[in-house]
C-alpha positions in Angstrom: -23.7 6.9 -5.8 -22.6 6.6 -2.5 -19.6 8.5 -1.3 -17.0 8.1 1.5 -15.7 11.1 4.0 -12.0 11.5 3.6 -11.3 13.8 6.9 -13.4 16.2 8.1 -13.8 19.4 5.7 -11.7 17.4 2.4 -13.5 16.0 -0.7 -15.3 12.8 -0.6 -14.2 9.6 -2.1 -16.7 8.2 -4.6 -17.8 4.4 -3.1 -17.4 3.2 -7.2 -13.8 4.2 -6.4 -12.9 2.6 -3.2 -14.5 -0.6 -4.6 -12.0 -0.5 -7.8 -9.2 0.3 -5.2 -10.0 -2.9 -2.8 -10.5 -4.9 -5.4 -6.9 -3.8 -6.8 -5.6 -4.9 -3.5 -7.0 -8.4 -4.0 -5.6 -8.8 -7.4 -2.5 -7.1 -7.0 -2.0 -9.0 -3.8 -2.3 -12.3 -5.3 -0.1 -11.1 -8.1 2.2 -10.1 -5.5 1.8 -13.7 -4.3 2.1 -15.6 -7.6 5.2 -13.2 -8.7 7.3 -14.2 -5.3 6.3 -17.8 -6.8 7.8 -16.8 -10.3 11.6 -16.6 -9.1 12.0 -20.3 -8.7 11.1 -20.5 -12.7 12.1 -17.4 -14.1 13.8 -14.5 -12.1 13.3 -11.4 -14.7 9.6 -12.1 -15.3 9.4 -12.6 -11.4 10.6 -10.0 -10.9 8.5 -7.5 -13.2 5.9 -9.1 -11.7 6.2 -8.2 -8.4 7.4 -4.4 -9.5 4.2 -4.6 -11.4 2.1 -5.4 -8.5 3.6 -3.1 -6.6 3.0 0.0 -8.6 -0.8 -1.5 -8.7 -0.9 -1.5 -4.9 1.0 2.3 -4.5 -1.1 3.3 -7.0 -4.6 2.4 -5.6 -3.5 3.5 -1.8 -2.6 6.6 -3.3 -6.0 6.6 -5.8 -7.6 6.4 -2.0 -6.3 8.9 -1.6 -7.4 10.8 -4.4 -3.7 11.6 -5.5 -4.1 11.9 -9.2 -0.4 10.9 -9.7 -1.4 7.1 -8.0 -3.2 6.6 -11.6 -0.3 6.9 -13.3 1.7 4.4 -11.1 -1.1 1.7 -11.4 -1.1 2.5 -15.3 2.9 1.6 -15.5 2.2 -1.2 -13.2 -0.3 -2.3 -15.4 1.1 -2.1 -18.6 4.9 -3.0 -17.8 3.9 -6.9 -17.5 2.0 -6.9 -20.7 5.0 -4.9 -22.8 7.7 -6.9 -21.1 5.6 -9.9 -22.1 5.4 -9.2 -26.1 8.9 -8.4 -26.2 9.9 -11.6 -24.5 8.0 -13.1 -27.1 9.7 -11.4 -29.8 6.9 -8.9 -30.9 4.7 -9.4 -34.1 7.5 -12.3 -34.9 5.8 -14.7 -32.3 2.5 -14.7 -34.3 3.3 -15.2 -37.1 4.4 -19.3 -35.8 1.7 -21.7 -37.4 -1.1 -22.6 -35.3 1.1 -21.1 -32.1 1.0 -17.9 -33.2 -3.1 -18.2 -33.1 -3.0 -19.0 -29.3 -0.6 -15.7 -28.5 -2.9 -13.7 -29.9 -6.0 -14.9 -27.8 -4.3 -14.9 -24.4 -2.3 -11.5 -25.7 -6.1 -10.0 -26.1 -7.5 -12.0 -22.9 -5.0 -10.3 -20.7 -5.6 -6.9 -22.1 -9.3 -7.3 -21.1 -9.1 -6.7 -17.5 -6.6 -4.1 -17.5 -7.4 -2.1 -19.9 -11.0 -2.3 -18.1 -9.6 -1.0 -14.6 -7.5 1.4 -16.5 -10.9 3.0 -18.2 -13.0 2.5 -15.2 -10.0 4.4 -12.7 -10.0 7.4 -15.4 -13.7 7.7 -14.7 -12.6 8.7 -11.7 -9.7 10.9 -12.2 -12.1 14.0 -11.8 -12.5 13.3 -8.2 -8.5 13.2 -7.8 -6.2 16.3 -7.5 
């Protein structure tokens, strides 16, 4: 696979990589976007959304730049929206509401699917970061 010069005479970023880290900055910067949106509804979910988004972004400019430590930032960011989530909803006790509890499950498991598929796709690369 392709990869791109950092500087000259320092490792080389893979182009899998810096395709996972623009395409972080997309996301993260309509999340960004759609959490700013949030406030007007509700101001604590707004606001871990927009912390969220922001780890993602610090994270993948610092992924870029093959600093290990950016992986774990874009992890938290990741996973803080999806924890503060099921413990809005009041844990296992949300699922186990007739016919609701159903639907929490599927969208609980639908928005695990792209994280957790960034999240296994940046640790791919986590031998190319110091």
């Amino acid at each position: 696979m392709e990869e791109t010069t950092m500087e000259a005479g320092t490792a080389k970023r893979p182009a899998f990589l810096t395709v996972l880290c623009i395409l972080t900055f997309i996301g993260a910067g309509l999340g960004l976007l759609g959490g700013f949106g949030q406030f007007a509804i509700d101001a604590t979910m707004g606001g871990v959304t927009v912390l969220a988004n922001v780890l993602c972004i610090v994270g993948a400019i610092m992924m870029m730049k093959l600093k290990k430590m950016g992986f774990f930032l874009y992890l938290v960011g990741e996973l803080l929206p999806l924890i503060y989530t099921f413990l809005v909803l009041g844990g296992l006790g949300a699922m186990s509401i007739p016919m609701l509890g159903d639907a929490i499950i599927v969208a609980y498991i639908v928005a695990l699917v792209f994280p957790l598929a960034f999240i296994v796709m940046y640790g791919l690369n986590l031998k190319h970061m110091k």
